[in-house]
C-alpha positions in Angstrom: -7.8 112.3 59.7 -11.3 110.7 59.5 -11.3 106.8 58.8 -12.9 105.9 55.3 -14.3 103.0 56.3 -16.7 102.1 59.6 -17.3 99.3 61.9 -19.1 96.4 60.1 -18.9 97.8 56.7 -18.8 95.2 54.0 -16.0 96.2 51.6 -14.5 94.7 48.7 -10.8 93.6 48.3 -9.1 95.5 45.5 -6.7 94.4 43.1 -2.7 95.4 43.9 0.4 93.3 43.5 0.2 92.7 47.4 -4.0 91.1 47.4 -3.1 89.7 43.8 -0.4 87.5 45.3 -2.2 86.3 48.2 -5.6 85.4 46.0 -8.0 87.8 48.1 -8.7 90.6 45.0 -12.3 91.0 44.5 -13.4 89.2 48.0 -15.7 90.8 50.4 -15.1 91.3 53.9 -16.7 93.2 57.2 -14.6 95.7 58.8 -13.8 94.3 62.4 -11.0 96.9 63.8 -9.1 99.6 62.7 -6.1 101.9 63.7 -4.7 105.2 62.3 -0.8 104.6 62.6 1.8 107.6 63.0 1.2 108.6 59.3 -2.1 109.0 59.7 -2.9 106.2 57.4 -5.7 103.6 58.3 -4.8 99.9 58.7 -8.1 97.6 58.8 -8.8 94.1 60.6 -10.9 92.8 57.6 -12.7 89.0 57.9 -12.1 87.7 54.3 -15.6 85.7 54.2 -15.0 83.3 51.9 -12.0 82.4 53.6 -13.3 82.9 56.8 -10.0 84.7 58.1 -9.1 88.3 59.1 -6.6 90.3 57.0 -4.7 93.4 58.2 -5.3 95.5 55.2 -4.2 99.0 54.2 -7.5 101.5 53.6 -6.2 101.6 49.8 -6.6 98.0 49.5 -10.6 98.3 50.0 -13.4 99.9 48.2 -16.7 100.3 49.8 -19.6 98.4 48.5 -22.1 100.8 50.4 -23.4 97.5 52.7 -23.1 96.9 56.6 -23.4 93.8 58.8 -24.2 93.7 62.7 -21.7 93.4 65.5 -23.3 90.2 66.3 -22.6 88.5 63.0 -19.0 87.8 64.5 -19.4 88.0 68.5 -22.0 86.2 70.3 -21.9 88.0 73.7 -20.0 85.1 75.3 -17.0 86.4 78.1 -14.4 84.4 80.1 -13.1 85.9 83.3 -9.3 85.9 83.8 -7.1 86.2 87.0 -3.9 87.3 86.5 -1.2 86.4 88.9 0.8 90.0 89.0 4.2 88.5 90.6 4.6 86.2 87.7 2.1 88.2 85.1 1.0 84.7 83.8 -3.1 84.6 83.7 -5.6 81.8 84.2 -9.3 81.3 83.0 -11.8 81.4 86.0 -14.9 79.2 86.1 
């Protein structure tokens, strides 16, 4: 089944027991990730703007509001390296 929603879409929070109780109906966020679990319903990683916080949302939570943003909105192109030691599988940042 075919996601509703794309990458960087603006949608809009709507109003459920679940968003009502946690203040976020009627907020706008950008679509950052999404997965289709065994169900074949789509989960979204949502960035709640005015709270500047992602939400794992459930695609009947969100309406589109027919706006997108750009990938580099949220990621500046910036990349650490990390060398993972495989004996212990603990990881360290490289300069």
């Amino acid at each position: 089944m075919k996601s509703r929603f794309n990458f960087y879409e603006i949608v809009k929070v709507k109003e459920t027991i679940f968003t009502s109780n946690h203040g976020i109906s009627g907020l706008k966020g950008a679509v950052l990730g999404m997965a289709e679990d065994e169900n074949h319903k789509w989960g979204y990683a949502v960035h709640i703007y005015n709270l500047d916080e992602v939400w794992d949302l459930p695609e009947e939570c969100l309406e589109s509001t027919g706006e997108f943003t750009s990938r580099e909105e949220f990621y500046d192109g910036s990349y650490i390296h990390v060398k993972v030691n495989s004996n212990i599988g603990k990881g360290e940042i490289e300069d």
